[in-house]
N, C-alpha and C positions, 0 to 999 in steps of 0.2 A: 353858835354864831349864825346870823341869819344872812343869807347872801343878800345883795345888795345889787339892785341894776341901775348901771350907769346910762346916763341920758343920753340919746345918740342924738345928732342932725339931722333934720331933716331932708330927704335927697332931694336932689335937685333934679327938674323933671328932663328925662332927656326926649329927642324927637328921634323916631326910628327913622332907618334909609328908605326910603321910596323903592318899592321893586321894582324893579325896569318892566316895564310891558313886554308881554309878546310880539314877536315879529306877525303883524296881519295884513298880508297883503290886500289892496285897494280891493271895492267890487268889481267882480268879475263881469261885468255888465251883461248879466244873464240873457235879455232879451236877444244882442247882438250876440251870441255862442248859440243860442237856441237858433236863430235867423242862419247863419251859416251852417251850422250840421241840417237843417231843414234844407237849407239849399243844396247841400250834398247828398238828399237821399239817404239821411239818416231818421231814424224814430225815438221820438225823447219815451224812457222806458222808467221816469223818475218818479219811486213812489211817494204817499202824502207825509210818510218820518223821513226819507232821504230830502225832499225838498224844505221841510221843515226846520233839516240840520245847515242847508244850504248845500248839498249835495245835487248834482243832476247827471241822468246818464242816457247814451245814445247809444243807439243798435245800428251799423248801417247795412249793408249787404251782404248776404256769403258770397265766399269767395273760394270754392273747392271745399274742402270740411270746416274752412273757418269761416268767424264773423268777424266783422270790424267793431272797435267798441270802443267809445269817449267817455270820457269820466270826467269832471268835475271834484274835485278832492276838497277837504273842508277848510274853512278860509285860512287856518293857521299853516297850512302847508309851504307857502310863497307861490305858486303858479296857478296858474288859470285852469290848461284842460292836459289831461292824458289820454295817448291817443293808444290802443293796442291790436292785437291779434287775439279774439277769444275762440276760444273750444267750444263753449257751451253758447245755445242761443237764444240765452237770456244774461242781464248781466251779472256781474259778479264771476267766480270761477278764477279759473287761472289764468295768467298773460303768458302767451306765447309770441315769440323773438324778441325784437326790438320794440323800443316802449318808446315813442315820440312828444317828447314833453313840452307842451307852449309855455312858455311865464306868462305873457300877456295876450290878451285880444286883437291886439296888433299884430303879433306874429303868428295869431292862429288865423286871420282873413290874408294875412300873406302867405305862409306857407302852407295851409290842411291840402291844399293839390299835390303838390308835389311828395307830403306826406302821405296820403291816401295811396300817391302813382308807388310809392315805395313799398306801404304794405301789401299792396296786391301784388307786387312782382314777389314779394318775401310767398306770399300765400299761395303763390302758383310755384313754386322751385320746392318742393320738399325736402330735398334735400338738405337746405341751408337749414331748415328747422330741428332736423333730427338729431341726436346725441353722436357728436361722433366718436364714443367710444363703446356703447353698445349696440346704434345704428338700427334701433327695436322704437323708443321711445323719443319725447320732443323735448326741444330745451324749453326751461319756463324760465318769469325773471325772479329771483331770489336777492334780498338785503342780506348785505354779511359787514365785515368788520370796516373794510373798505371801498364799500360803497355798491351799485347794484350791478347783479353779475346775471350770467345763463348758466342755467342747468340742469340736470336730467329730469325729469319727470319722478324717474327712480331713486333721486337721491332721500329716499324717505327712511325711514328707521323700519327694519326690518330683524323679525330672529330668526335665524339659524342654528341649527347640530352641528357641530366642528369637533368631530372624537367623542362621541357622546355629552360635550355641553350645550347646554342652549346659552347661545351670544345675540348680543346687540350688532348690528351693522347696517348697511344699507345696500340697496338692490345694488346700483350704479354710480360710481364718483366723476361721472363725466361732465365738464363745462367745454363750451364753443367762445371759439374768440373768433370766428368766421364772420361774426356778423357783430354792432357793434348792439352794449345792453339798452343804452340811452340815448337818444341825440335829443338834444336839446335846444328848442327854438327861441332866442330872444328876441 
């Protein structure tokens, strides 16, 4: 007996859901963020792939071991500029203390003074910077489950012998609440 295929309907065509866009915040009106860190005595340090991705970064002064350092984050982030405390002096690297975030170019020609007057006082107090529980190394900023926090320099994965095993662990588990990880400017 020969099977036999039954004749279906034709479907009927559906329309798929529309993906929501990305959140993309407005341009950054790069000329005015360039104008103002130039007027602060900062130097645009943005290479021809970082500005090509619409990235931009400024180096402003040292300030005792550190530098100052602005960032421009890429448009999908929602904010304008980050302002921080670098180590190295050149950008990239680590962020040290507190991390002063503009949303808009509005709040970055109202408040980078008052910001600026903040990191240099963080930059001159060593203190406030260091791990206060090994009181060796500096706090950096770190993303974790609930949002951005400080911590040690050494919170990094390290082995150790403990009775003749080699273990996983980490130099130092110290975070600072001395100081705050974010202010944010709107």
């Amino acid at each position: 007996m020969a099977a036999t295929r039954k004749p279906t309907a034709p479907r009927k065509a559906t329309k798929k859901a529309a993906r929501p866009k990305a959140a993309v915040r407005p341009p950054a009106r790069d000329d005015e963020v360039g104008a103002l860190f130039k007027a602060a005595r900062f130097q645009e340090t943005t290479s021809d792939i970082s500005r090509a991705l619409g990235l931009r970064s400024f180096l402003g002064k040292k300030v005792g071991r550190w530098v100052l350092h602005a960032a421009t984050p890429s448009p999908t982030e929602g904010h304008a500029v980050d302002l921080v405390l670098n180590g190295a002096h050149q950008p990239g690297g680590l962020e040290y203390g507190t991390k002063h975030r503009f949303v808009t170019v509005d709040a970055l020609a109202r408040d980078l003074a008052a910001a600026l007057k903040d990191l240099q006082r963080l930059a001159k107090d060593d203190e406030l910077l260091k791990c206060p529980e090994c009181k060796l190394r500096y706090v950096i900023q770190k993303e974790g489950k609930r949002g951005t926090f400080l911590s040690c320099e050494g919170m990094t994965r390290i082995h150790r012998r403990v009775e003749g095993m080699r273990i996983k662990d980490v130099a130092c588990r110290g975070t600072s609440t001395r100081i705050p990880a974010v202010v944010i400017h709107t």
